[in-house]
Each structure stands twice: as structure tokens, then as C-alpha cells.
C-alpha positions in Angstrom: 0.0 0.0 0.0 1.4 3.0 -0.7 2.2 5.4 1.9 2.2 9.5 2.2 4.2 11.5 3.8 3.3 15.4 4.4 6.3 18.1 4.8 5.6 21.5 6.0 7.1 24.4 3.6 7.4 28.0 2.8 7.8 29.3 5.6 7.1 33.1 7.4 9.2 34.5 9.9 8.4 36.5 12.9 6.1 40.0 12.3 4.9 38.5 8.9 4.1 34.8 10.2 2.0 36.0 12.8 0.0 38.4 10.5 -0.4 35.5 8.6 -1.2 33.0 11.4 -4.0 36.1 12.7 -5.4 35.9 9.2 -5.7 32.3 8.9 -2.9 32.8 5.2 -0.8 30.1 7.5 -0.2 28.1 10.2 2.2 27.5 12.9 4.8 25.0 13.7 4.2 23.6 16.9 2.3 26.4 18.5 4.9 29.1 17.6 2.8 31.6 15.9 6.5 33.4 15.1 7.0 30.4 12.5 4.3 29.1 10.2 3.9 27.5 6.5 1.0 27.8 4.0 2.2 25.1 1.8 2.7 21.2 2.0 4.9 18.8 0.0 2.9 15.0 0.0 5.2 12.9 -0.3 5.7 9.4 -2.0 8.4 6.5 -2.9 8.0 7.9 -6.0 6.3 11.3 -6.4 6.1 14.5 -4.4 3.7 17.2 -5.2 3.1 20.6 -3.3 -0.3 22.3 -2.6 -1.1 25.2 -0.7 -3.1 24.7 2.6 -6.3 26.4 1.4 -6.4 23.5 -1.4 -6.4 20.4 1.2 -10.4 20.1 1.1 -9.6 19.5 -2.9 -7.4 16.4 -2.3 -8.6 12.9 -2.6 -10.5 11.9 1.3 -8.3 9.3 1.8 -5.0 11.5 1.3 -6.8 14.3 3.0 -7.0 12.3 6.5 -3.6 11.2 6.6 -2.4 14.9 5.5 -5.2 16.5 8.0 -3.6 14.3 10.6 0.0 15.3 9.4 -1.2 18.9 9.4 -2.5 18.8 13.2 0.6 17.0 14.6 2.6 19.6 13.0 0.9 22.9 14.2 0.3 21.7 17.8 2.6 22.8 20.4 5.3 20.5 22.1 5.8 20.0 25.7 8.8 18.4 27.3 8.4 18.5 31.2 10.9 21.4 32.9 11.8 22.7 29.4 10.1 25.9 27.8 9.3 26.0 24.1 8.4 30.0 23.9 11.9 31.2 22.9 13.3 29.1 19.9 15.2 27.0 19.3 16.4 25.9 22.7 20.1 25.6 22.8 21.4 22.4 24.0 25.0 22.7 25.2 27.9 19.9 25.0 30.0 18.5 27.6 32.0 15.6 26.6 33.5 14.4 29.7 35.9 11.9 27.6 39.6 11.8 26.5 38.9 11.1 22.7 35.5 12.8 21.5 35.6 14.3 18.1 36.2 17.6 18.7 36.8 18.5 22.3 38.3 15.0 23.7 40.2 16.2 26.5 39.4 19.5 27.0 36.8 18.8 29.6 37.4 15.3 31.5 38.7 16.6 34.9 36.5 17.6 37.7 37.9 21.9 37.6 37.7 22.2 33.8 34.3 20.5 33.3 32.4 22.4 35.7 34.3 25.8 34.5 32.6 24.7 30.9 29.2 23.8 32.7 29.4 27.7 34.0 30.7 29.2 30.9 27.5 27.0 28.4 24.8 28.3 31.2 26.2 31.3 31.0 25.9 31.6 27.1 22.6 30.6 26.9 22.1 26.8 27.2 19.3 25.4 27.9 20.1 22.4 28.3 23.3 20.3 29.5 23.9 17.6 27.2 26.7 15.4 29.2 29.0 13.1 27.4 31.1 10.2 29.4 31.8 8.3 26.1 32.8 9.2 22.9 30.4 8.0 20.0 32.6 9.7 17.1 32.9 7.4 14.1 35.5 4.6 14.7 35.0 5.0 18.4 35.2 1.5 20.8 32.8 0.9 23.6 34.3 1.6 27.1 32.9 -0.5 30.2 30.4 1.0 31.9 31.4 1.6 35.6 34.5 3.9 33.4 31.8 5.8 31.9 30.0 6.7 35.3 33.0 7.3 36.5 33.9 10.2 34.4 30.1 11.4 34.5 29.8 11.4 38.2 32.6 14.1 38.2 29.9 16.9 37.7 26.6 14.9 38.9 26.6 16.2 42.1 27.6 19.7 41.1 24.7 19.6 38.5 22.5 19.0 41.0 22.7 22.8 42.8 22.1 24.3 39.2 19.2 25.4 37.7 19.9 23.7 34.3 18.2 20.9 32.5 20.4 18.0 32.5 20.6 15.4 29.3 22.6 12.2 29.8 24.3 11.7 27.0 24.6 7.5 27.3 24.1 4.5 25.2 24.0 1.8 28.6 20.9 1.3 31.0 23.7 1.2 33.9 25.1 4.4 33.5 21.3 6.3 33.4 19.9 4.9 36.7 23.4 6.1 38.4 22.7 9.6 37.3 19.2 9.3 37.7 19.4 9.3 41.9 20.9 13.2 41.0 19.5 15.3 38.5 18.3 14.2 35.2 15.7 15.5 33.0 16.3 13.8 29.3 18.1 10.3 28.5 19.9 11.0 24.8 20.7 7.7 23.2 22.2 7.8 19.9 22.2 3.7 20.0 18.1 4.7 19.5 17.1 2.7 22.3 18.6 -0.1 20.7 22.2 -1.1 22.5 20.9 -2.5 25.6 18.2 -3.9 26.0 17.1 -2.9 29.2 17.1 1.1 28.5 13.3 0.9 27.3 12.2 -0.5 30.6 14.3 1.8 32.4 12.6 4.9 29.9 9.2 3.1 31.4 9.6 2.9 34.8 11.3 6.3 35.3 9.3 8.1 32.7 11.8 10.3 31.7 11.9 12.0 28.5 14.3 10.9 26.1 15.7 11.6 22.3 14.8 8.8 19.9 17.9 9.1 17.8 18.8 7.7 14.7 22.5 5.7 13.9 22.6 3.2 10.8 24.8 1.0 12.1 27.1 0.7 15.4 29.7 3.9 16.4 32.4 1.5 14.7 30.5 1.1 11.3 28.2 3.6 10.8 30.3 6.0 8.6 31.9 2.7 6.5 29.8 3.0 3.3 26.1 4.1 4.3 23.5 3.7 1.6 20.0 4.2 1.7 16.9 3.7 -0.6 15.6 7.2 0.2 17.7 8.9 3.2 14.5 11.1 4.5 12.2 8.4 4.1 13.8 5.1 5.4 14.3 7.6 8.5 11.0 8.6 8.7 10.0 5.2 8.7 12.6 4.1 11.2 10.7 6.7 14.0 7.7 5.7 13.0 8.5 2.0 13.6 10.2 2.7 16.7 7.5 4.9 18.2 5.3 1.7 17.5 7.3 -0.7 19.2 8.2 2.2 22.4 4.4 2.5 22.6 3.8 -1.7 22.7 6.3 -1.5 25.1 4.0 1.1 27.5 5.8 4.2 26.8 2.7 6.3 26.1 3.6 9.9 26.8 5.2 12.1 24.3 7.6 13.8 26.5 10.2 12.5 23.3 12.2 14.5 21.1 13.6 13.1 17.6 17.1 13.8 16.0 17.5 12.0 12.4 21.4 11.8 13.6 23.3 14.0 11.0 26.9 12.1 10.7 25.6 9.2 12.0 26.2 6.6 9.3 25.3 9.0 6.7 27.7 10.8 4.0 27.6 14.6 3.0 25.0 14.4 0.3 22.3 12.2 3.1 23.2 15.3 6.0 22.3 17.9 3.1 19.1 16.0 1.9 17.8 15.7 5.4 18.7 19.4 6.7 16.9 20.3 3.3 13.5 18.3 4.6 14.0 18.6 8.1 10.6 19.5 8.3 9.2 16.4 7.5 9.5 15.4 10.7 7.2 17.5 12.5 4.7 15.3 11.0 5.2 13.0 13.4 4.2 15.2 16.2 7.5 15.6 18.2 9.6 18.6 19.1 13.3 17.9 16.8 16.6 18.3 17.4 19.5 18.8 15.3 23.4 18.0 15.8 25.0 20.2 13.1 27.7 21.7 15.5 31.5 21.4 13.9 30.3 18.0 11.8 32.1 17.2 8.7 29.6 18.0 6.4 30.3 22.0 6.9 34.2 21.0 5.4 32.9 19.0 2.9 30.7 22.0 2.0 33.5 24.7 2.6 36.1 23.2 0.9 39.4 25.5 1.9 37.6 27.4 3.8 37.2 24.9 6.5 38.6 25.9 10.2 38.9 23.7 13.3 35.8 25.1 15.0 33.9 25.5 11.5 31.9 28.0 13.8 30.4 29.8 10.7 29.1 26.7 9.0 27.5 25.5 12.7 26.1 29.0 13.0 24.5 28.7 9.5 23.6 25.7 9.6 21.6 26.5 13.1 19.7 29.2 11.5 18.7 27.6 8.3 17.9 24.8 11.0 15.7 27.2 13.4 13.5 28.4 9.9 12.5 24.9 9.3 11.0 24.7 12.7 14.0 22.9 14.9 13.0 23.1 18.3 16.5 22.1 20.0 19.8 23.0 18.7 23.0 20.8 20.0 26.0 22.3 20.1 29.4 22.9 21.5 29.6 26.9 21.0 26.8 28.2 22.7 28.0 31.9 22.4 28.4 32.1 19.0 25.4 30.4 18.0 23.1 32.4 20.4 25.1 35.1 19.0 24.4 34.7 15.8 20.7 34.2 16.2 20.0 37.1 18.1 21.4 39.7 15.5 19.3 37.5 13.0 16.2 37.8 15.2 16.7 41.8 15.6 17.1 42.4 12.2 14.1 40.4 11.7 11.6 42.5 14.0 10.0 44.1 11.8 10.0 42.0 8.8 
């Protein structure tokens, strides 16, 4: 049977979106009247075709349900418990706590250094905390787990006295109920619930809100090769699947955020194609994250004009990211995003 998929386009920004919104031209993305979209892309294996929102009555009734449905799950707000969704996008901040992490192995894994960073990212403008005890660049090895609570519990405690909402950046079951008896307010598994087997009874039990995250293949594979029949679709179908299954399981809230996993076990032209369409996957009625910070699609893009921090590709990136609706933004240089987002947003006030 042949399945549709609905992607929200053409979008308005700010003092125009609203107008629109107010006149019924558009509607939001998740609640945010400041973002909105008057057109649709429906989606198949084999055909897309784009229709403005005024025209949906026109379609045939079964494709108007599903793309009714789609509509709705896109232009309802998002709620994530102890996390605000009236300023977008929330900035998640990362601390890798680990010797060997793509980027900032190192720089962070004693106690002094890593809570300096946890003051200096609050500071900024995170949001969030998104805490790392083992590195999942590609090529990286698994490292037991009483190692990887070890290096996490360096800043549990200290967590704890802050006003900051904590993500647990973990693959192993082990490691969350440690850091659950502090503070914890999000699991972030990039394994996608899938490397132990226990982490979906743990999700249950504790109800904590988590990010269902995408990864073809394991930390050690996933970047050898990847090929997919259709990059945006497959994934697409991968949360829907996995929302399934979490539900059978007795998961039913939707305190869950989902991040298609840019860089993991995808090559430069699948991270393009699915920053392109990232709005596809409001359809599914989740708040969505993005990892674009320093990845190696922005030098593959840049060509010589790479740089070690590739802060101007991660700051374009987040903003092209933020217009398609991107509720959470994860990333290691929280100034300079927030930076660039705010001049963007002021010379947008009264556009």
C-alpha cells in the first residue's frame, strides 16, 4: 500500500508569520505563531507534489486524512516536562567528559575544567546540558560501563545545585539509573534505544523524557559506506516504527524528542538532503533536534575554507535549522550560535 508523507514548507518568519497566522494565510509549527507555513509537500516513494493549505479540502478523502492528521501533529505545540518551548530554538549545550570525542576530547574530562565549561554553556545561553562520558565519534570503541559513570559522576553532584536541565548523553541502562538518583531531566541515546536492551524498561519505569535518535549501524560502522533507498524516508519510517514498538512496550507519553542523527552513518550528500527536509518530521508530532555543531559535512561543504571550530558553517547551519521549525539545537559553541541568532532575530523585528 502506498504510503504518504506530508512536509511542511514555505515558511514566514516573525512579524509577517503572525500576521499571517492572525489571518488564517498560514499556520504555525508547533504552537509558535512566530513560525508558520502555507504550503505542504505529500510525499511518495516515488512522487512529491506541493499544494497550498487552502487547497487540502480538494485532495482525494483518503489523502486528505492522513495529510489532515500530518497537518495537526505539525501545528500543535510541544511539551517536554521542565523545558520551555516560547523562545526558539532551545540551545542544548555539549560537555563531553571523555579523553577522545571528536572535537573536544580532552578539553573537559577533569573535575575543575568540566564544571568551568558547565558555568561558561549556562552562562551563554544553554538550555540544556547535554553530558557526554563516552565518545560516539565514528570509529570509536565501547568503554565499560562503571568507566563511563566514572567520568560522568565528576559533575553529577555539582549539576544537582544548578538550575539547568540536564541530558545524559549514554548509550548503557547502567550508566542512566546512576545519574538518575541526582538530577536528570532527558536520556539522549544515539544507540536509538537499541544497544541495551534494558534502557526501554528503564525509559518506562522512570518516565523520563528521552531523544529517539537515529544511527545506521554501530559507532564502529556507521560511517563505512552508508546507503540508503531514500535517506529522509527510510528515517522517517525508522521513527515511525520505533514509536510503535516504544508504545507496545508502555511508553505512552510524548515527553520525546527526535534527531535523524546528522553524521551518523550518513555521507555529506544524506546530512544535506535531510537538513533540506527537516521539516518532514514535524509530521510525526515531536519537538526535533539537530546535531550540526563542527560536523564534517560544513568542510565538505567549505572546501578550503574549512577551520577547526567551523563556527560559521555550525552558525548557519543552526539558523537555516531554526527556519524549518528545529525546536533544540545541539551544540558545542553556545556563544556564538546564540550570538548569531540574536542579530538575526533583531534584524528580523520588523520584517
Amino acid at each position: 500500500m502506498k504510503k504518504y508523507y506530508t512536509r511542511a514548507c514555505n515558511f514566514y518568519y516573525n512579524k509577517t508569520s503572525k500576521e499571517n497566522v492572525k489571518k488564517r494565510i498560514s499556520l504555525p509549527i508547533g504552537g509558535n505563531k512566530s513560525l508558520s507555513f502555507d504550503t505542504i509537500e505529500i510525499i511518495t516513494r516515488t512522487n512529491k507534489k506541493k499544494i497550498n493549505i487552502k487547497n487540502i479540502n480538494n485532495l482525494p478523502l483518503k489523502i486528505k486524512k492522513k495529510v489532515l492528521i500530518d497537518i495537526d501533529n505539525i501545528s500543535k505545540a510541544k511539551k517536554i516536562p521542565n523545558l520551555k518551548f516560547n523562545n526558539l530554538p532551545i540551545i542544548m549545550g555539549i560537555l563531553n567528559i571523555t579523553p577522545d570525542s571528536f572535537s573536544d576530547g580532552g578539553k573537559f574530562n577533569k573535575k575543575v575544567s568540566a564544571r568551568k565549561q558547565i558555568q561558561k554553556l549556562i552562562y551563554d545561553g544553554a538550555k540544556i546540558i547535554d553530558l557526554g562520558g563516552e565518545s560516539t565519534r565514528p570509529g570509536s570503541k565501547e568503554i565499560p560501563q562503571t568507566e563511563e559513570w566514572l567520568r560522568v559522576n565528576k559533575v553529577m553532584d555539582y549539576l544537582k545545585s544548578k538550575k539547568i536541565f540536564v541530558s545524559l548523553d549514554t548509550r548503557k541502562t547502567f550508566v542512566m539509573k546512576k545519574a538518575s538518583k541526582y538530577k536528570l531531566d532527558l536520556i539522549n541515546d544515539v544507540s536509538g534505544l537499541s544497544y541495551d536492551k534494558e534502557t526501554i524498561n528503564f525509559l518506562k519505569n522512570s518516565k523520563l523524557p528521552f531523544v529517539l535518535h537515529h544511527m545506521k549501524g554501530t559507532t564502529e560502522t556507521m560511517q563505512k559506506n552508508p546507503s540508503y533507498n531514500n535517506v529522509l524516508l527510510d528515517i522517517y519510517d525508522y521513527f515511525d516504527e520505533k514509536l510503535k514498538l516504544i508504545r507496545k512496550k508502555g511508553i505512552k507519553h510524548n515527553h520525546i524528542i527526535l534527531d535523524p542523527g546528522i553524521g551518523f552513518g550518513k555521507n555529506t550528500k544524506h546530512n544535506i538532503t535531510l537538513i533540506n527536509n527537516i521539516s518532514i518530521f514535524h509530521s510525526l508530532g515531536l519537538p526535533v533536534m539537530l546535531g550540526i555543531s563542527r560536523k564534517k559535512f560544513i568542510k565538505d561543504i567549505s572546501g578550503q575554507n574549512d577551520s577547526k571550530q567551523r563556527i560559521g558553517g555550525t552558525v548557519s547551519s543552526s539558523i537555516f535549522s531554526m527556519l524549518q521549525g528545529v525546536q533544540v539545537l545541539r551544540v558545542h559553541d553556545v556563544n556564538e550560535v546564540n550570538q548569531g541568532i540574536k542579530v538575526f532575530k533583531n534584524l528580523n523585528l520588523n520584517l
